[in-house]
C-alpha positions as CSV (number, residue, x, y, z in Angstrom):
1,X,59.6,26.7,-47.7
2,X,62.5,29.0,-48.0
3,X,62.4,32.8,-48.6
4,X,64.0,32.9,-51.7
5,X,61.2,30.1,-52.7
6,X,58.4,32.4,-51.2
7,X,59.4,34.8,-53.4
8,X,58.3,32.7,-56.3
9,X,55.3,31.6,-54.9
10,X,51.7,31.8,-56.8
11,X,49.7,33.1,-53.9
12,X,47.0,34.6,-56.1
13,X,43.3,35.9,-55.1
14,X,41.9,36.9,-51.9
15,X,42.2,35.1,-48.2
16,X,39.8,32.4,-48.3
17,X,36.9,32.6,-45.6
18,X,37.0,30.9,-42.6
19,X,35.9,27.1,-42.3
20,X,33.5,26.2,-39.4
21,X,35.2,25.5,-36.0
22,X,36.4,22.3,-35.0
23,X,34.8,20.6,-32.4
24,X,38.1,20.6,-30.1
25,X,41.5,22.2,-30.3
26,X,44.0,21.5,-32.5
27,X,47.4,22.7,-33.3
28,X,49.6,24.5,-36.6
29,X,52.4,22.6,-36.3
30,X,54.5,24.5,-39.1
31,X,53.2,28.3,-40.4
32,X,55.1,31.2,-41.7
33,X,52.9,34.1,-40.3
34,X,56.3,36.5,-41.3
35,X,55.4,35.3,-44.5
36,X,51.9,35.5,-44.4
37,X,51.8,39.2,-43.7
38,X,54.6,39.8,-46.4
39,X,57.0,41.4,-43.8
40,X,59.9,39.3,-45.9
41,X,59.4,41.9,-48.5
42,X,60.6,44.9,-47.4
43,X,62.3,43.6,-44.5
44,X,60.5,45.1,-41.9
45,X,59.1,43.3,-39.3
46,X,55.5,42.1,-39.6
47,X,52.6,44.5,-37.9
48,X,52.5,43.0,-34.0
49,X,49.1,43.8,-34.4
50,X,48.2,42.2,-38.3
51,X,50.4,39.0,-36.1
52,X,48.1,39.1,-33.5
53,X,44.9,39.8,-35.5
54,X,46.2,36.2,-37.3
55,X,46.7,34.3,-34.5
56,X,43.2,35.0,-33.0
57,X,41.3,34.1,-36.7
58,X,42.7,30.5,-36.0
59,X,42.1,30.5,-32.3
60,X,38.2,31.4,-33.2
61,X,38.0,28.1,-35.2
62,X,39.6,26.0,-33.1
63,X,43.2,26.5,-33.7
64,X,44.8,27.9,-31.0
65,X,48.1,27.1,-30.6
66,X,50.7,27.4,-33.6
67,X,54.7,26.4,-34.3
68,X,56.1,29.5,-35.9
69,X,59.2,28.1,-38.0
70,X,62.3,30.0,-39.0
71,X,64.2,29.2,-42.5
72,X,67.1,31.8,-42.5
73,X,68.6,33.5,-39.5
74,X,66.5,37.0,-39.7
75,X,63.0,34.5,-39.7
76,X,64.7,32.0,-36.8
77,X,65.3,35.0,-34.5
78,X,61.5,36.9,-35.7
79,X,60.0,33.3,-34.4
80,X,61.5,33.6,-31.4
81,X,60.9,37.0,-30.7
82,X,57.0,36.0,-31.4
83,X,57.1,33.1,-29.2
84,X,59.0,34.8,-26.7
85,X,56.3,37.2,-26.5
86,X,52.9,35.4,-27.5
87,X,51.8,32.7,-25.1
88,X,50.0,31.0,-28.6
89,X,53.2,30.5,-30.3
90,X,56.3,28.7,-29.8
91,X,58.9,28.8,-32.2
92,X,61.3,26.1,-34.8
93,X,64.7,27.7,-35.8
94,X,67.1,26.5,-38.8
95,X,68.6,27.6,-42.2
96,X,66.4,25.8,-44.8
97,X,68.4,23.3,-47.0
98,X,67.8,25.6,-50.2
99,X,69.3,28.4,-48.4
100,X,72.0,25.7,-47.2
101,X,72.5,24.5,-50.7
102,X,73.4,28.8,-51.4
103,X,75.8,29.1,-49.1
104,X,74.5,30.5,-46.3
105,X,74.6,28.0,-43.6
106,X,77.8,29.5,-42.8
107,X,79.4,28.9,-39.2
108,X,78.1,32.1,-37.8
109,X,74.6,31.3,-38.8
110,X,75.1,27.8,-37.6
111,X,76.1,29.6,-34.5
112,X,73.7,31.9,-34.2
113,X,71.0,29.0,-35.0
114,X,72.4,26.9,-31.6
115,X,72.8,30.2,-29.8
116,X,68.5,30.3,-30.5
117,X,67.9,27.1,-29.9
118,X,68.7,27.3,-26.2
119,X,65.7,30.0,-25.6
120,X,63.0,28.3,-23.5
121,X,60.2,29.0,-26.4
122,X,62.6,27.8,-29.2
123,X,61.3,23.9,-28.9
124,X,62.7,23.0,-32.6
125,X,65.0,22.9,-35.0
126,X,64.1,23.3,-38.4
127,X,62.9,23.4,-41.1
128,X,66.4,21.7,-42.0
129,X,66.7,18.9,-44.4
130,X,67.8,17.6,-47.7
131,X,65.9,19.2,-50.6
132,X,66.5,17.8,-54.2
133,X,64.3,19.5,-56.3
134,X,65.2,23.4,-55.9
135,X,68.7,22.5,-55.2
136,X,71.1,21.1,-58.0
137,X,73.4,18.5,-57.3
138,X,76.3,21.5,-56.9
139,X,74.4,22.4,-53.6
140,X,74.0,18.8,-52.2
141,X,77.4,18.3,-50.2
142,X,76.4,21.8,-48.1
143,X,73.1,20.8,-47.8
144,X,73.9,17.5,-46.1
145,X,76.8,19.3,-44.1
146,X,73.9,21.7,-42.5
147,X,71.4,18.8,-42.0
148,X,74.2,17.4,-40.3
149,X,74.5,20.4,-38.3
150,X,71.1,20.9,-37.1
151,X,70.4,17.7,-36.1
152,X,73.6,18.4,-33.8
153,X,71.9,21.2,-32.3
154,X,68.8,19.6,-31.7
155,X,69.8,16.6,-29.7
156,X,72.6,19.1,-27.9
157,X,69.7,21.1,-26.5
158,X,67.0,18.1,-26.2
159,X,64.6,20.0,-28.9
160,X,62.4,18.5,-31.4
161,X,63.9,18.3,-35.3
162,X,61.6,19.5,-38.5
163,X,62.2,18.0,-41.6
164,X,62.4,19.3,-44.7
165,X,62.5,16.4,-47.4
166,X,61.9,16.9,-51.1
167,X,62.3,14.8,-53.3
168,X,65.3,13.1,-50.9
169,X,63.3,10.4,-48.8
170,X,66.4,7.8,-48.7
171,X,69.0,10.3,-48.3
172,X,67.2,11.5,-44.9
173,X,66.9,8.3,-43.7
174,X,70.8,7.7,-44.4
175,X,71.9,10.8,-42.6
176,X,69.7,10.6,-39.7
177,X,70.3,6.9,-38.7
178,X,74.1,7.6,-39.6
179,X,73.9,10.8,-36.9
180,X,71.3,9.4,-34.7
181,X,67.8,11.2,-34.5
182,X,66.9,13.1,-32.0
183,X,64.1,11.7,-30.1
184,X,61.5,13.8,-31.5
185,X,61.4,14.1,-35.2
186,X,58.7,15.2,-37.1
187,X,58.4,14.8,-41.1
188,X,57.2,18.6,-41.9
189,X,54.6,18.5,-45.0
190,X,55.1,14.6,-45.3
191,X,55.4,14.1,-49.1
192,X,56.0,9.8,-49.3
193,X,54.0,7.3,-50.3
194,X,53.0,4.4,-47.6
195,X,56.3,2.6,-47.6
196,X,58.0,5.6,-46.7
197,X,55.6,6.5,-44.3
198,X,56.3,2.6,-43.0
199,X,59.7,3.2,-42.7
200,X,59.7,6.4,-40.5
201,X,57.0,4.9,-38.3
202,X,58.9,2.2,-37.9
203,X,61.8,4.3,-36.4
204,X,59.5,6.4,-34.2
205,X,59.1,9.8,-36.5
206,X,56.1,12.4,-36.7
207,X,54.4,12.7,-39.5
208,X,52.7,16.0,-40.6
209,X,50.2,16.4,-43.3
210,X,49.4,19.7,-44.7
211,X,46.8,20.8,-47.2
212,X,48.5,18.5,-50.0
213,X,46.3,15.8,-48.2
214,X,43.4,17.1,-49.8
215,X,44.4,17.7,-53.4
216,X,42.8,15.2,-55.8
217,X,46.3,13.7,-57.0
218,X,47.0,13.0,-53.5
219,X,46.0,9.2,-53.4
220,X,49.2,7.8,-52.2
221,X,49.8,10.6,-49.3
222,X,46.1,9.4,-48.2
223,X,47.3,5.6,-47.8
224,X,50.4,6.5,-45.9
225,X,48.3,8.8,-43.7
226,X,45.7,5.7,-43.2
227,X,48.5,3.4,-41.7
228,X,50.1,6.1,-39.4
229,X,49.6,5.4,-36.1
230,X,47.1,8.1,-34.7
231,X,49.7,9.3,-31.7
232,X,52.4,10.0,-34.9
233,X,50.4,12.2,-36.8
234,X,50.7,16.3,-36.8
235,X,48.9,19.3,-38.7
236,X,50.4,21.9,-40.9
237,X,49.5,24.7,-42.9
238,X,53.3,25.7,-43.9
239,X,51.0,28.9,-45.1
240,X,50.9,30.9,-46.9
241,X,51.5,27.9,-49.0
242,X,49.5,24.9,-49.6
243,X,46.4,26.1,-49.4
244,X,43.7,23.0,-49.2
245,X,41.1,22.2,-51.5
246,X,38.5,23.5,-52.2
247,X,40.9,27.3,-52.0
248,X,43.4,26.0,-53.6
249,X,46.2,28.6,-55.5
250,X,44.5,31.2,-52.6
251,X,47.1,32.2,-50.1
252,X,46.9,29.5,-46.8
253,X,46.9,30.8,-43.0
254,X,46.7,28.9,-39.7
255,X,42.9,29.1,-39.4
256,X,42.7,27.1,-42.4
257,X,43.4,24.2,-40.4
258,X,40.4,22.4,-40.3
259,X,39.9,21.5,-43.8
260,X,43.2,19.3,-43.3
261,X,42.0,17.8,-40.0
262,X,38.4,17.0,-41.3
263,X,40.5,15.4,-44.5
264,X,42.6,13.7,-41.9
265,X,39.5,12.1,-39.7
266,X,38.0,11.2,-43.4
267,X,41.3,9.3,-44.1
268,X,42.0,7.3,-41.2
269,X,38.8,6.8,-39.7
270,X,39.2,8.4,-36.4
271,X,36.3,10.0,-34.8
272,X,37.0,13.9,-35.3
273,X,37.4,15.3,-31.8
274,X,39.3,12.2,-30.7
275,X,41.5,13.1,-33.6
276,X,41.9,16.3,-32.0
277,X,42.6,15.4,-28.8
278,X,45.3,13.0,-30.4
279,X,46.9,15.9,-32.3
280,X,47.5,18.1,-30.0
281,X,48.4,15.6,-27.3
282,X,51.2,14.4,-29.8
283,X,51.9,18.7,-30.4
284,X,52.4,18.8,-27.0
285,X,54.8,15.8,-26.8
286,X,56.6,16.6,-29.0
287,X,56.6,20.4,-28.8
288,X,56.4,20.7,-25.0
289,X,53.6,23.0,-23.0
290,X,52.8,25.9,-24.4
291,X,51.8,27.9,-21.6
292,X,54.3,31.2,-20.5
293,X,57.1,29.7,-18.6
294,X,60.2,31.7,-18.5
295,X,60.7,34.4,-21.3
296,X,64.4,34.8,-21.4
């Protein structure tokens, strides 16, 4: 979700508690801890400490490696400074397509987005997309223009792509066979029904679920998870938003994670930790390793 989007966002009541742990790891593959700990409001950057204190919480139930994913440039460079630094995190860098659709996926961002990208912790790019519901049609041409852009940048540095995709399912699909995807793609907070889901297994995309998977009006996100192949399925929080049933309208953080994954095994059958074991051996694919490795 874009900042100017977060600012809108109903993120009432208190933190929910956390959910037991899960029986084997598992990975975030798309959280907003900038957003989480409110730093976008004042534009300070967020406590290293309250970051840290985060990161643990979902490490204790079984969550211990997270994608931390830039939507402007200020966020993008925050996500790498955080992976650069914390051996949990690896970061995803883009403009989001609403802040695309604005205006400001200028060239120097675009610039300074590819300039990112080549860091050795930066192992995506995204969230960039099409998005057709905050965006009116006046904004389309420049969101296109930027997905275009970013999917540029991915396959020039060999880097995964997260997609942003509201309300624009055939319009992705057109742009990224037109420009080639790159060989890692991964649907963030996968939002089709099962022929869509078909359609990007079919060309070898990731599909990630968030907390949406749990809500009650969910049914046709729960067929299209059933016939995803287990080795193309992801996590997500994208918290603070999202939060899963039963919390609900409560803000959403990384160690809420195992509500989606239980929903997940429930869903397609798969035994829970072999489920995790699946996830985070397609994380890793996708993603890379997450251990140190080069800093600069």
């Amino acid at each position: 979700m874009s900042r100017s989007a977060a600012s809108r966002a109903d993120r009432r009541g208190e933190p929910p508690p956390s959910p037991e742990p899960l029986p084997a790891p598992a990975v975030d593959s798309h959280t907003h801890l900038d957003i989480v700990l409110d730093g976008f409001r004042t534009d300070e950057p967020a406590d290293d400490a309250a970051v840290d204190a985060e990161i643990a919480a979902a490490a204790a139930v079984g969550v211990p490696r997270l994608v931390q994913v830039g939507v402007d440039v200020p966020s993008s460079r925050w996500a790498a400074e955080l992976a650069a630094r914390h051996p949990n995190v690896l970061a995803a860098v883009a403009v989001h397509p609403n802040e695309a659709g604005a205006g400001l996926a200028a060239d120097d961002a675009l610039a300074e987005i590819d300039r990112l990208a080549a860091l050795p912790r930066v192992r995506a790019v995204g969230e960039t997309g099409l998005d057709r519901f905050r965006t009116g049609p006046e904004g389309w041409a420049a969101q296109e223009a930027s997905f275009r852009a970013h999917i540029r940048i991915a396959k020039e540095h060999g880097v995964a792509l997260v997609i942003h995709d509201r309300d624009a399912h055939e319009e992705i699909l057109r742009v990224l066979d037109d420009e080639g995807a790159p060989e890692h793609t991964v649907f963030h907070c996968f939002s089709g029904d099962a022929g869509f889901a078909q359609a990007c297994v079919e060309r070898g995309h990731v599909l990630s679920f968030a907390g949406t998977l749990t809500f009650g009006s969910a049914g046709a996100l729960r067929e299209a998870a059933a016939l995803t192949p287990v080795d193309q399925l992801l996590v997500e929080t994208d918290s603070p938003f999202l939060t899963p049933v039963p919390y609900r309208g409560r803000p959403n953080a990384s160690r809420l994670v195992p509500h989606t994954v239980r929903a997940l095994a429930e869903v397609t059958g798969v035994e829970l930790v072999r489920l995790c074991d699946a996830l985070t051996r397609t994380a890793e694919r996708v993603f890379g390793p997450w251990d140190r490795g080069p800093t600069a």
